[in-house]
C-alpha positions in Angstrom: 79.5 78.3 -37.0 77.7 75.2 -36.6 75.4 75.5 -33.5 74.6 72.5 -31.4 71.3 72.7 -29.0 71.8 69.2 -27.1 74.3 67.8 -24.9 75.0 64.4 -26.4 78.8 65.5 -26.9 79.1 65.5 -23.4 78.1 62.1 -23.2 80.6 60.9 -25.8 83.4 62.9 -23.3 82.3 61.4 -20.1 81.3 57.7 -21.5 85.2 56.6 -21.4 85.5 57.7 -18.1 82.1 57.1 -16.6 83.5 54.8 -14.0 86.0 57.7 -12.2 83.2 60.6 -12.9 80.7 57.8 -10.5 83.3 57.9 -7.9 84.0 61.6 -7.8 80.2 62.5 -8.3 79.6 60.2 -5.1 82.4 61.4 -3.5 81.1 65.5 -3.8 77.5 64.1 -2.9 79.3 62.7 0.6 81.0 66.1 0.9 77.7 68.1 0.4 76.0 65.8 2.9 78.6 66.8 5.7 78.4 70.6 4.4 74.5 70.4 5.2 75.0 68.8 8.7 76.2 71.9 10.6 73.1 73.7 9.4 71.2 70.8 11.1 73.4 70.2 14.0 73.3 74.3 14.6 69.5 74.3 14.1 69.5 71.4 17.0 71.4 73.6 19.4 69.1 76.8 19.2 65.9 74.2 20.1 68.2 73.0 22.7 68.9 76.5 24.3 65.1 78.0 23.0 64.0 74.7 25.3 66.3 75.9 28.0 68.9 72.6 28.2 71.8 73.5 30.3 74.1 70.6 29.9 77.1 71.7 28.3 78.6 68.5 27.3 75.4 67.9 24.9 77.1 71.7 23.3 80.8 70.2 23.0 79.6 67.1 21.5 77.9 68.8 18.8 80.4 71.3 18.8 83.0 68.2 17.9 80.5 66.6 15.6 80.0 69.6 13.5 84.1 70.2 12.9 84.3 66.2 12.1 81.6 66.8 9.9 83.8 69.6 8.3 86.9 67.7 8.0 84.9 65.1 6.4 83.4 68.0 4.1 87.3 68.6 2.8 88.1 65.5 3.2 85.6 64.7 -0.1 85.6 67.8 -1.7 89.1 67.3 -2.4 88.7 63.3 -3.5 85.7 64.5 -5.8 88.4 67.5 -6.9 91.4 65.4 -7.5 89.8 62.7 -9.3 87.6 65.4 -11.7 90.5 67.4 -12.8 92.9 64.4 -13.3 90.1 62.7 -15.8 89.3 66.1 -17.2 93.0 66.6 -17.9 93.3 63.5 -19.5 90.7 64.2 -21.9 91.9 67.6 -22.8 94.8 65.7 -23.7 93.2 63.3 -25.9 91.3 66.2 -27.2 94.2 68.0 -28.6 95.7 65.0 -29.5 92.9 64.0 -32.0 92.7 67.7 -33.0 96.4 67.3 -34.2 96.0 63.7 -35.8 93.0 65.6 -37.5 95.0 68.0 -39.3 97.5 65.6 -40.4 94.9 63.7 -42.2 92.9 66.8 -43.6 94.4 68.2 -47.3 97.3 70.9 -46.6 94.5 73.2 -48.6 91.8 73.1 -45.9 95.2 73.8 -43.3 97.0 76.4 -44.9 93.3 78.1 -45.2 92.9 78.5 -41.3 95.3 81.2 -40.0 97.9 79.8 -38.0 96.5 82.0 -34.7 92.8 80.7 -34.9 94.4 76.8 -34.9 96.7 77.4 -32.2 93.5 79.3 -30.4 91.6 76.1 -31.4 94.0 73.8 -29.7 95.2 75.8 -26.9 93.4 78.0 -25.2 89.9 76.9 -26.4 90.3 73.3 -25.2 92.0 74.2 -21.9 89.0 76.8 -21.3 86.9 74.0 -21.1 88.6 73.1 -18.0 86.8 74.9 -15.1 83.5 73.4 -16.8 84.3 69.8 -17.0 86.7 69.4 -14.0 84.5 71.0 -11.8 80.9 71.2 -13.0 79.5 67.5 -13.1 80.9 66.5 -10.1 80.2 70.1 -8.1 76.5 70.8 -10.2 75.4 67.6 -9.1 76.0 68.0 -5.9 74.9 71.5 -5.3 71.9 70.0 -6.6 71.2 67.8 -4.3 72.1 69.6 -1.1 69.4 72.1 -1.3 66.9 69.6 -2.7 67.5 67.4 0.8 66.9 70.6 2.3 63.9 71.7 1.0 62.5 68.1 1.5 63.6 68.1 5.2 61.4 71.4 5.3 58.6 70.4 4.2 58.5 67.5 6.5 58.7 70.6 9.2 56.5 72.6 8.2 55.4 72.7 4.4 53.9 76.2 4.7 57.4 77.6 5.6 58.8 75.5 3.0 56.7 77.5 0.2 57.6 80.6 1.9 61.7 80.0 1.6 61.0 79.4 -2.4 58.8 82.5 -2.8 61.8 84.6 -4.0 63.6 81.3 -6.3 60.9 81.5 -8.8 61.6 85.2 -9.6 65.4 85.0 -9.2 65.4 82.1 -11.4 63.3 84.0 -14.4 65.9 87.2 -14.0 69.2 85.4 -14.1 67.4 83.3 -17.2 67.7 87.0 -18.7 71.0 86.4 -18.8 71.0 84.0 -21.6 68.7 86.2 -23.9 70.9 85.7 -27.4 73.9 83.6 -25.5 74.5 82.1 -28.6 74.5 84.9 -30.8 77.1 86.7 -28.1 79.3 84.0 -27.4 79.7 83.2 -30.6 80.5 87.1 -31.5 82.8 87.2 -28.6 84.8 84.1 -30.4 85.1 85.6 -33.7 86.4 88.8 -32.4 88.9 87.3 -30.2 90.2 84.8 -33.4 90.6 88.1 -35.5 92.7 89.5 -32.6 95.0 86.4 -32.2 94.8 86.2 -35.9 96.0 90.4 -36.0 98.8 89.6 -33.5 100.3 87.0 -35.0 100.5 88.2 -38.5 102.0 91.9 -36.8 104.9 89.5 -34.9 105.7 87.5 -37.7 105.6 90.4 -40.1 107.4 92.9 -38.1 110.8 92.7 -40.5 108.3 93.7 -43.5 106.5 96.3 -41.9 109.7 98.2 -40.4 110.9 97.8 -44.2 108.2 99.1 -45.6 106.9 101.8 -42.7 103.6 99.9 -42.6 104.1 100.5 -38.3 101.7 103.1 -37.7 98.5 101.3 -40.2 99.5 97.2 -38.9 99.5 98.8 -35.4 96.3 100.7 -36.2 94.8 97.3 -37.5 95.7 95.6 -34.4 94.5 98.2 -31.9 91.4 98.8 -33.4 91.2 94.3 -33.3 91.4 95.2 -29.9 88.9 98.0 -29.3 86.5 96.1 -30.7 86.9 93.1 -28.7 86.2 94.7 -25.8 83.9 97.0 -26.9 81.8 93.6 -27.7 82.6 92.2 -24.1 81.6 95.6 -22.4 78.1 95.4 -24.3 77.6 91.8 -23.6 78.7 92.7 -19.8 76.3 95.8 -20.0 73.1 94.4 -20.9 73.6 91.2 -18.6 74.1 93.0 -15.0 70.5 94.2 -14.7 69.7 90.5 -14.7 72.5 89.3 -12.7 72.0 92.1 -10.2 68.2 90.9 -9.6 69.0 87.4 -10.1 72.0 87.9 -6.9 69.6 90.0 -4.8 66.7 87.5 -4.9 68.1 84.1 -5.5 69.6 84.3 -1.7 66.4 86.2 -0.6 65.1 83.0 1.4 63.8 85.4 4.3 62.1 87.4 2.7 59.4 85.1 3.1 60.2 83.2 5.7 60.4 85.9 8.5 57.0 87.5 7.7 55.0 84.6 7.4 57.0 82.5 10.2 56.2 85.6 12.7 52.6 85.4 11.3 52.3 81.7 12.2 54.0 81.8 14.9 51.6 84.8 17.2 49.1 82.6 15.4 50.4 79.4 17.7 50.7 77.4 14.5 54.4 77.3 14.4 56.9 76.3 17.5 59.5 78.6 18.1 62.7 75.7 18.3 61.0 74.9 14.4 60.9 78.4 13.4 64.5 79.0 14.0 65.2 75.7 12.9 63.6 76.7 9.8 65.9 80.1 10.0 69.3 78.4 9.7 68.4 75.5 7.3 67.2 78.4 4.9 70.9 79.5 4.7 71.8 76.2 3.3 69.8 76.3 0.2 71.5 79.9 -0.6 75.1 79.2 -1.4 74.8 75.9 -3.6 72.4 77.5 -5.7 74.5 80.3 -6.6 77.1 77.8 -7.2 75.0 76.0 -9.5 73.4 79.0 -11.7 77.6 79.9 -12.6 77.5 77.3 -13.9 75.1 77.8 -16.8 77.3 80.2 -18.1 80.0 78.1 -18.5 77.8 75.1 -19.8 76.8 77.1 -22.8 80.3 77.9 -23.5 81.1 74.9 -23.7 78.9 74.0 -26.1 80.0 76.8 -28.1 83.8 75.5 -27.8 82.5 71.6 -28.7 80.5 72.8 -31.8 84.3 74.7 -33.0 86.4 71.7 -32.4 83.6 69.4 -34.5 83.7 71.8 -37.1 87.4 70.6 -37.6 87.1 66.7 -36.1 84.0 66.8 -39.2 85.3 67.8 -42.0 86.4 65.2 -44.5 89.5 63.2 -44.0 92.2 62.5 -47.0 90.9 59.5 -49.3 93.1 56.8 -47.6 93.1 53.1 -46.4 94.6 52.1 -43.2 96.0 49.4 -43.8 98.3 48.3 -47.3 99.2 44.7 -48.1 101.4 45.8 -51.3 104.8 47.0 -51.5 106.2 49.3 -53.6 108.5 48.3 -55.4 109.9 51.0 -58.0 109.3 55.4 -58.0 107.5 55.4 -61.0 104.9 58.6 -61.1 102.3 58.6 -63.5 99.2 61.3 -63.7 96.2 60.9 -65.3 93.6 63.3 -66.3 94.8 65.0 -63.3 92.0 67.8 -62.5 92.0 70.6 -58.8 91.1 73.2 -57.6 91.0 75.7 -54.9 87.5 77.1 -53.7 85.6 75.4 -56.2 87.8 77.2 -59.0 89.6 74.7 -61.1 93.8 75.5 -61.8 94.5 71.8 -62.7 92.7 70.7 -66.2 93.6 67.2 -67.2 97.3 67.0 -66.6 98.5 63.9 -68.3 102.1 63.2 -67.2 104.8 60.1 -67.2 107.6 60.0 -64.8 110.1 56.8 -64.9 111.8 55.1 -62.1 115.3 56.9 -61.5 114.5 59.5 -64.2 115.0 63.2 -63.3 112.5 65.7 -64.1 111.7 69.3 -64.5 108.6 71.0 -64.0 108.7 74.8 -65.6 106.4 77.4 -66.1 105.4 80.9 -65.4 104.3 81.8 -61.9 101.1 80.5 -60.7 100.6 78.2 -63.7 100.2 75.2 -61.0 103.6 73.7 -61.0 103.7 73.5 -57.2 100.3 72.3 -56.9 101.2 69.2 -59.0 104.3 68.5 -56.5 101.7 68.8 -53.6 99.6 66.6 -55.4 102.3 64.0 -56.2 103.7 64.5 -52.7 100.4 63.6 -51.3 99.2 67.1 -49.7 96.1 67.3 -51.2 93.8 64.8 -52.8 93.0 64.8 -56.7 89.5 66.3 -57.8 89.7 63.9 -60.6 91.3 61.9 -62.5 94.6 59.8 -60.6 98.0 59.6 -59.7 99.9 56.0 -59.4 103.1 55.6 -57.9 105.2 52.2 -58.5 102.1 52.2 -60.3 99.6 52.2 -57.5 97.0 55.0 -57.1 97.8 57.3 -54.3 94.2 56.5 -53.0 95.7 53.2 -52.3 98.3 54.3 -50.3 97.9 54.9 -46.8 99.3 58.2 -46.2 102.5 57.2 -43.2 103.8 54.7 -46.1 103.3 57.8 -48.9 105.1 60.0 -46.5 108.0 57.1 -45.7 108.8 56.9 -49.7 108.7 60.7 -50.5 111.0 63.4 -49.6 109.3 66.5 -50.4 111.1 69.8 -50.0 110.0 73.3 -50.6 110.7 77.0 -50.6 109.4 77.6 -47.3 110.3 74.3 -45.5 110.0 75.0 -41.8 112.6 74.3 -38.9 111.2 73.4 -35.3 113.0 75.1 -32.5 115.2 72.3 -32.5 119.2 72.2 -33.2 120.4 71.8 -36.2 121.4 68.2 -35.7 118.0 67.5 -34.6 116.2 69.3 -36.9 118.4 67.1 -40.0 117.5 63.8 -38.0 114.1 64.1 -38.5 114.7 62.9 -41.7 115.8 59.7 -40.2 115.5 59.4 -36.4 118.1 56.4 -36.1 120.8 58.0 -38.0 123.8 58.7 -36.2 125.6 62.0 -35.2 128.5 60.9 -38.2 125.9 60.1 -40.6 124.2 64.0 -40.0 127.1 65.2 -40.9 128.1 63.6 -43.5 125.1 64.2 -45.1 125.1 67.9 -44.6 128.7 67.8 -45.6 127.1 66.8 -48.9 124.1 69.4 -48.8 126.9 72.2 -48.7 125.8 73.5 -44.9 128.7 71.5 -43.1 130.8 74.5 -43.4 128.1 77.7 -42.0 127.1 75.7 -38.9 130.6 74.7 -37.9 131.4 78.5 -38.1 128.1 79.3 -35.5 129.1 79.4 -31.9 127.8 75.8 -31.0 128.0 74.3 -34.1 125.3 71.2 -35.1 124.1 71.9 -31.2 123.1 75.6 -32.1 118.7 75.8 -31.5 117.8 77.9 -34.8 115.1 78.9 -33.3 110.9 79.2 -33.8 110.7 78.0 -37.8 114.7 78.8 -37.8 114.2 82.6 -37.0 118.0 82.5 -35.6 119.0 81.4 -39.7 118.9 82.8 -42.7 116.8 81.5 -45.6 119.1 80.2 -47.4 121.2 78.4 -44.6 117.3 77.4 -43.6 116.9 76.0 -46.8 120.0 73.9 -46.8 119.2 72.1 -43.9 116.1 71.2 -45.0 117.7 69.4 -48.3 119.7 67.6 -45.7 117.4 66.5 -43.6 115.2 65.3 -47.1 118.5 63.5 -48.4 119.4 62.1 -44.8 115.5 60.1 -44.9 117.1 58.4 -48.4 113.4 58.3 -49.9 112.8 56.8 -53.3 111.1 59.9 -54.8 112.3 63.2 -54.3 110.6 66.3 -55.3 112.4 70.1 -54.9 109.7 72.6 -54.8 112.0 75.4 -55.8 114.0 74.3 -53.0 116.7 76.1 -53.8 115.3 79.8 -54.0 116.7 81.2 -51.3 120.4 80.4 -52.4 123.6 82.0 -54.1 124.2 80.5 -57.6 127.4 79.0 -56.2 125.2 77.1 -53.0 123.3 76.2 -55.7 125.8 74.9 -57.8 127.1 72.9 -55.2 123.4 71.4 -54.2 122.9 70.5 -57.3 126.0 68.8 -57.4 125.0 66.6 -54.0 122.0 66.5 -55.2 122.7 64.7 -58.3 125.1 62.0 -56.8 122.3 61.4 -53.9 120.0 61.0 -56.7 121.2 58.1 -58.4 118.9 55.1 -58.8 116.3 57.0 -57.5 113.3 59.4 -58.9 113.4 63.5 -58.6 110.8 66.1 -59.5 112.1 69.6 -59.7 110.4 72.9 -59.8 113.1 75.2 -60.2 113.3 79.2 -60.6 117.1 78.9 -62.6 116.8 77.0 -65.7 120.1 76.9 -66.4 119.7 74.1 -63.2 117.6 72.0 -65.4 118.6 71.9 -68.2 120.3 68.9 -68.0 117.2 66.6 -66.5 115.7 63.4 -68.6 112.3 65.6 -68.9 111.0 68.8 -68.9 107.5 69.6 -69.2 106.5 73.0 -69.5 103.4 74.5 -67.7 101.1 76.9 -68.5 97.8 77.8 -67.3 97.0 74.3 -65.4 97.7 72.3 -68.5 101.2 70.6 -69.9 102.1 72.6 -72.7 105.2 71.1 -74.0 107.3 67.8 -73.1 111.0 66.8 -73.8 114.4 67.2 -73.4 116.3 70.8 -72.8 117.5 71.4 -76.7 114.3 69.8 -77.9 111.9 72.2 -76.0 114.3 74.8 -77.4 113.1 74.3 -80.9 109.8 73.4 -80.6 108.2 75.2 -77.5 107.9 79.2 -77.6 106.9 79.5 -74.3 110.3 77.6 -72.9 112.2 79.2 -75.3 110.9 82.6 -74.1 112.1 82.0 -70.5 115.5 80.3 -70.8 116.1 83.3 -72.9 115.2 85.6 -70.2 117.1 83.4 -68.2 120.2 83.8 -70.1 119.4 87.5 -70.5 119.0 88.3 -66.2 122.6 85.7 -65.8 124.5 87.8 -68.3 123.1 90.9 -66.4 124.2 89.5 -62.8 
């Protein structure tokens, strides 16, 4: 992890809302001025009664001035409080927001490489931890700054040799609770990673819960997750452990003020150097440099966190976008796909070598091939999910690179296996494809995907919530609505990433059937697992190993490609079997 040994991010957060941060600073400087006045105020009433002043009313009226000053204390507090946490909020918003616009723009590789607990850790409960810190610190640190600084000022102009003697303790107390931060780095950052692999543990034990009951993996995933666990807190218990010697000298002597002021003040005083009214005076105001400075040191703590959470969230913001313009003058105007010289990879190990391929407008294509041999990949790559290492892909016969990545989106309905549902219903989740179709035009379309008939037999019909990624479904009712929802958006280029793996031969039938009436005019790609699907198509190119082996029709392919040949007989071979 990337470590970061300035503040400078902080001054990118605060810059947009420097304005409201001035106001809420001057507002907790105004509270901290009428905190400090009872301590003067109280100091004035001891002279008064040390010099023997008997007239009450002077009492009451500072009596009354010191709960004014208090109101006034809360009064500010709570401006300087409001105004913090709604700026902070806001920026925790915009935080997440760019954190999610981030991912959209990275490749689906980089993504798909994260688990899905670290991001939602990322985004969630690492941003909002940086609440306490932002809402509170600047204003509050600032503040509690200042309070005991005025103080210590006010004693010098008292007595300067008392004013040493309240700080004689600080010096030390400050060195021990600096203890504290031995290695923060090292342990915060360790505290982070074994949290993420415990999110990361819990998640993948939830999700997988069907497989491991299957399978009677209980015992070892709940072992795994449980020892996750253990050694989380085992590393908080150590990092606790070797901090509270610090912190326990650092809290006895940081609010040890008297330990040098009662000695020496008793000394000067039987020495006549030092009045009485001034030595008490001295007495109280020594109270008020106490409690803000314990305020303060919590939060260095939380200042170094911080930092740590900052330097995780660049990580992300920092890594390199999709190659895409923002803006596109052109228009495109027909679905044809070409690749050229195609070349990727995954962790610097190539699977794509050179793919040369020639998709035209409204033609219907098959990608085939054993598994693995990078048939998806190519969809992903056509679909715009992942940037080209080299070589290019045009579409209407501009290269994707071209192509800002909302208009890419807008003319391609990609579909695959594992197509997820938001926790939507189901009429919802099919209008995504188009947000302004109506409730007659959802279901006619998913009258034409074949799922009009399973959700009118579910108790609310299109209404029904399928759940967190459609847990309530099954895969293949899952998988029919997400055909819907890709014919309902009526994109020019379609491509079915073994879209249909997870349904009968008859749903498939008939899907293919929709399919192929929905398809007219327009361009499909389709990776499919049943060949006897394809066979029809205008192309089929055969895939093996990252390259294009073989390209042409069904019967052609038949005769002169031994790899095809090889798998539409084991096709033929598993059908006659089922």
């Amino acid at each position: 992890m990337k470590k970061r040994y300035d503040f400078t991010w902080l001054k990118n957060i605060i810059k947009q809302k420097r304005g409201w941060y001035i106001i809420s600073v001057s507002a907790a400087i105004l509270g901290v001025f009428f905190a400090m006045a009872p301590y003067f105020i109280i100091g004035n009433i001891m002279v008064n009664l040390l010099e023997g002043v008997k007239d009450y009313s002077i009492y009451l009226n500072l009596c009354l001035v010191i709960m004014i000053a208090w109101l006034f204390r809360i009064l500010f507090h709570n401006i300087s409080t409001f105004i913090s946490h709604k700026i902070t909020f806001e920026m925790l918003a915009d935080i997440r927001k760019n954190l999610c616009e981030k991912l959209y723009k990275l490749p689906l590789g980089y993504v798909k490489d994260i688990p899905s607990g670290s991001l939602k850790n990322i985004i969630v409960e690492r941003v909002d931890s940086m609440e306490i810190t932002l809402a509170h610190m600047i204003p509050e640190l600032t503040a509690n700054i200042l309070g005991p600084v005025c103080i210590v000022i006010y004693l010098f102009f008292l007595d300067w040799r008392m004013a040493l003697a309240s700080l004689i303790t600080v010096p030390v107390g400050i060195i021990a609770y600096m203890g504290m931060f031995k290695n923060m780095d090292e342990r915060y950052n360790n505290t982070i990673v074994k949290t993420k692999v415990l999110n990361d543990t819990a998640v993948e034990y939830i999700n997988g819960i069907e497989v491991i009951k299957v399978f009677g993996k209980a015992q070892s995933s709940y072992d795994k997750f449980v020892l996750a666990a253990k050694e989380g807190a085992d590393c908080f218990i150590e990092w606790m452990r070797e901090c509270i010697r610090y912190s326990a000298t650092a809290m006895s002597l940081l609010p040890a003020t008297l330990v040098g002021i009662l000695p020496i003040g008793v000394y000067l005083y039987n020495k006549g150097s030092l009045l009485g009214s001034v030595f008490v005076l001295i007495i109280i105001l020594s109270f008020g440099i106490v409690a803000p400075l314990i305020t303060c040191s919590a939060f260095a703590e939380d200042l170094a966190k911080v930092g740590t959470i900052m330097s995780e969230i660049s990580s992300v913001m920092e890594e390199k976008d999709m190659e895409r313009p923002k803006n596109f003058e052109r228009k495109l105007v027909n679905a044809n796909v070409e690749l050229r010289a195609v070349r990727f990879g995954y962790h610097k190990k190539e699977v794509l070598h050179g793919i040369d391929m020639k998709i035209d407008d409204g033609n219907v294509v098959a990608l085939v091939g054993p598994s693995g041999s990078g048939k998806s990949t190519i969809a992903k790559l056509i679909a715009g999910l992942w940037d080209t290492g080299e070589g290019n892909i045009l579409i209407g016969g501009v290269n994707t690179k071209e192509i800002p990545l909302d208009v890419q989106n807008k003319f391609i309905a990609y579909v695959s296996q594992d197509n997820y549902l938001f926790d939507l219903s189901i009429r919802e989740n099919i209008r995504l494809g188009n947000p302004k179709a109506s409730d007659k035009e959802v279901e006619e379309i998913a009258k034409k995907s074949g799922c009009h008939d399973f959700i009118m037999n579910l108790s609310d019909g299109y209404e029904t919530v399928v759940g967190g990624a459609g847990g309530h479904l099954s895969g293949g009712e899952r998988q029919r609505i997400s055909i819907a929802r890709a014919m309902l958006k009526d994109a020019k280029l379609i491509i079915l990433d073994e879209a249909t793996a997870y349904t009968d031969p008859e749903n498939e039938a008939l899907i293919q059937s929709a399919v192929a009436k929905l398809s007219q005019n327009k361009t499909m790609i389709v990776i499919a697992h049943r060949l006897s699907t394809i066979k029809d198509v205008d192309k089929i190119y055969v895939i093996n190993d990252g390259k294009v082996e073989a390209a042409n029709t069904h019967d052609e392919l038949l005769k002169s490609s031994k790899l095809y040949k090889d798998m539409w007989e084991a096709h033929i071979e598993v059908k006659d079997r089922a």
